[in-house]
SESEPA-732062 format. One line per 4 residues: number of its first residue (from 1); their letters; for each residue x, y, z of C-alpha. Coordinates in steps of 0.1 Angstrom, whole numbers, always signed. Example, Ala and Ser with C-alpha at 12.3 -4.5 7.8 and 13.67 -1.06 7.14 Angstrom:
<nodes>
1	AS	+123:-45:+78 | +137:-11:+71
</nodes>
This chain:
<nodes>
1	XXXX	-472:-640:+392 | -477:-615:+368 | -512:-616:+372 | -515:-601:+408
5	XXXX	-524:-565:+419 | -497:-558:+444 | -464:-572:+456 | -481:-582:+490
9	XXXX	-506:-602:+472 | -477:-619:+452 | -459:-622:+483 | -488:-644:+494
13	XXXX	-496:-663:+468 | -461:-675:+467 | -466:-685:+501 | -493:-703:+492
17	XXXX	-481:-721:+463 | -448:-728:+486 | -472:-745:+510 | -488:-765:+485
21	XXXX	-456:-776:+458 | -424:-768:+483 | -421:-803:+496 | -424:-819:+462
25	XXXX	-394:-792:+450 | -375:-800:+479 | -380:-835:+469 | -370:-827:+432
29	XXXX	-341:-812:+440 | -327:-837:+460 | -331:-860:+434 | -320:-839:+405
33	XXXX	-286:-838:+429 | -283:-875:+439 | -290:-885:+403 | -261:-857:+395
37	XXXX	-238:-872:+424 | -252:-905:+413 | -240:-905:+381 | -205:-889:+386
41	XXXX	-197:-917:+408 | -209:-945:+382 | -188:-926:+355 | -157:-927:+377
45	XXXX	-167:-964:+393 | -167:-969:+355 | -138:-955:+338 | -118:-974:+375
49	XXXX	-132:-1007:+360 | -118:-1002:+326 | -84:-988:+340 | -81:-1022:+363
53	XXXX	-94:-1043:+335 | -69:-1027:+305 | -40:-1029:+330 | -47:-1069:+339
57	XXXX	-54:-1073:+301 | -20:-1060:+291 | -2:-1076:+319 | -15:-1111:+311
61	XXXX	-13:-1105:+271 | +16:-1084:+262 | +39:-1117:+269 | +15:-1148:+266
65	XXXX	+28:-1171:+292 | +12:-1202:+273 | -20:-1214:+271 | -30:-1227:+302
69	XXXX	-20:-1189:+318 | -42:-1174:+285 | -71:-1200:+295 | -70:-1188:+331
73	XXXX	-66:-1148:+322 | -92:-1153:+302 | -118:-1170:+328 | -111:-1141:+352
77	XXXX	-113:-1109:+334 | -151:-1127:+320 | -156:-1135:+360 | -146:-1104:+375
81	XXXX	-144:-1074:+342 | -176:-1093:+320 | -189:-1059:+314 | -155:-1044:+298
85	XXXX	-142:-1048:+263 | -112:-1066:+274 | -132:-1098:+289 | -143:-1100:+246
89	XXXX	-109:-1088:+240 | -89:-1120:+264 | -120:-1145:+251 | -111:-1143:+213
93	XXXX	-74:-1144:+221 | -77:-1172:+243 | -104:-1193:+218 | -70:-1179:+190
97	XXXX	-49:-1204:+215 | -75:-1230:+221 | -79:-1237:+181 | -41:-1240:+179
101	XXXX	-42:-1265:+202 | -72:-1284:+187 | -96:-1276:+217 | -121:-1266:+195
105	XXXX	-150:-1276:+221 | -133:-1249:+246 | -125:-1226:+217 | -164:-1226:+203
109	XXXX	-175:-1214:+241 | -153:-1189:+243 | -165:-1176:+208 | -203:-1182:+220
113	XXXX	-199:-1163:+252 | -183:-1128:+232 | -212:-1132:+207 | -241:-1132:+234
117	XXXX	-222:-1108:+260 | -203:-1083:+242 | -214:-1050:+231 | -188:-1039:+205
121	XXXX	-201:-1049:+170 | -172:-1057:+154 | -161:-1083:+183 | -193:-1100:+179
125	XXXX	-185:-1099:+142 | -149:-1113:+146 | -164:-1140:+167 | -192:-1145:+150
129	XXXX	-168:-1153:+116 | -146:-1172:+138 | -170:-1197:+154 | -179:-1204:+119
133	XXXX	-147:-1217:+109 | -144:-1237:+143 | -176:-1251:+134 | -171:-1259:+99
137	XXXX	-138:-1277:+112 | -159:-1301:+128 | -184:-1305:+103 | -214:-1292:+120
141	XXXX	-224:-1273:+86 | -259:-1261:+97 | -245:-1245:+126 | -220:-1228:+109
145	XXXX	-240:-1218:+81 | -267:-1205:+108 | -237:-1183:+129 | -224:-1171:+102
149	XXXX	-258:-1160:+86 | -264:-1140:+118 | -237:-1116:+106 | -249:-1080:+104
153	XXXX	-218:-1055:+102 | -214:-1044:+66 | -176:-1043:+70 | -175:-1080:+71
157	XXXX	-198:-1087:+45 | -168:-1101:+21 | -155:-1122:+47 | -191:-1134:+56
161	XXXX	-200:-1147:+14 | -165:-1165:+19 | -175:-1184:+46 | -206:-1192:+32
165	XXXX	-189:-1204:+0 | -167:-1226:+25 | -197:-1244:+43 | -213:-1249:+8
169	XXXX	-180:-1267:-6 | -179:-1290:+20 | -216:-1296:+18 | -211:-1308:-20
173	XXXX	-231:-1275:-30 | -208:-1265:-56 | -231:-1241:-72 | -241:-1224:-39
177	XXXX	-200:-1220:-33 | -195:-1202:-68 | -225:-1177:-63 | -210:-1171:-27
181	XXXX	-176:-1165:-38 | -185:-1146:-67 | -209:-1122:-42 | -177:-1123:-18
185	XXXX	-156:-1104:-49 | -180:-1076:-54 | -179:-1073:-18 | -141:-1074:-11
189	XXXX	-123:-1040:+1 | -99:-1030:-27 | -76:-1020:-3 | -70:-1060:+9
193	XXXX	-57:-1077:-24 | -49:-1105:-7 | -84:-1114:+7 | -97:-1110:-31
197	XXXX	-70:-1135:-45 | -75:-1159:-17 | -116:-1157:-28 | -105:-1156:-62
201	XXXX	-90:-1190:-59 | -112:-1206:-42 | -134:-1199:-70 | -110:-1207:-98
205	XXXX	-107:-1242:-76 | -148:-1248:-83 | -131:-1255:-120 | -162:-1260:-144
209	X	-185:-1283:-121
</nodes>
């Protein structure tokens, strides 16, 4: 506006601009506000869901009231909370109860659906490592081998080798097992001597063959 002579001539060229662009600012601002209100009420419609979900969680997992309960706590947070940490949170637990009860079918699709639903890495991790095991338990090697592969957090990269070393045992890969245990013992957190003796004797089993 600087441009003009007078402050009647600004005066009408605001006018004029106002003619032209008003409708669209109108417009704009109504949807800068609606995306504002808009967004406020997904935050709290959000932050509900997680209170509901965390308080159902808790109520159907502080006391475990056996498996069939843990089985059907499970199936309804995934049903009604899918898009919460706790639905990953109840799956793993509930695949937990499912492998001590030798349902490993039930167990491997409650690992399957965390890995393709959650969005936590370490829960796809923790079920990626478990499926593994639930799949080398039933001697589907290339499967296991394949999950387990598919590992990318870094923090399970110790665990990961072990498991690698596991599938290649019962393969009859004896070589592949000792260079996966041995890469699993440069990996391991110094901080968990137990997980490095565990690896170490699976190694020490190998013996010379």
């Amino acid at each position: 506006m600087t441009d003009y002579a007078n402050d009647e001539e600004q005066l009408d060229a605001l006018k004029s601009w106002w003619a032209t662009n008003g409708q669209t600012v109108i417009i704009s601002g109504l949807v800068g506000i609606s995306l504002v209100i808009g967004g406020n009420y997904y935050l709290n419609s959000r932050n509900e869901t997680l209170q509901t979900a965390s308080m159902y969680y808790q109520e159907q997992y502080a006391n475990p009231a056996g498996d069939e309960a843990s089985t059907a706590a499970a199936v309804s947070l995934v049903d009604e909370y899918a898009n919460t940490p706790y639905a990953s949170l109840a799956s793993l637990a509930d695949a937990k109860q499912l492998v001590a009860a030798e349902n490993l079918d039930e167990a491997a699709e409650r690992l399957q659906w965390v890995i393709d639903n959650t969005d936590q890495p370490a829960f796809q991790a923790q079920a990626q490592l478990r499926l593994t095991r639930v799949l080398l338990a039933q001697e589907k090697h290339d499967e296991a081998l394949k999950v387990v592969e598919a590992i990318e957090t870094n923090s399970y990269s110790a665990s990961k080798e072990e498991l690698k070393g596991d599938i290649a045992v019962a393969k009859g890969d004896l070589d592949a097992a000792r260079n996966a245990y041995q890469g699993a013992l440069t990996l391991v957190d110094p901080a968990t001597p137990q997980h490095q003796a565990i690896i170490q004797l699976k190694l020490d089993g190998l013996g010379s063959y």
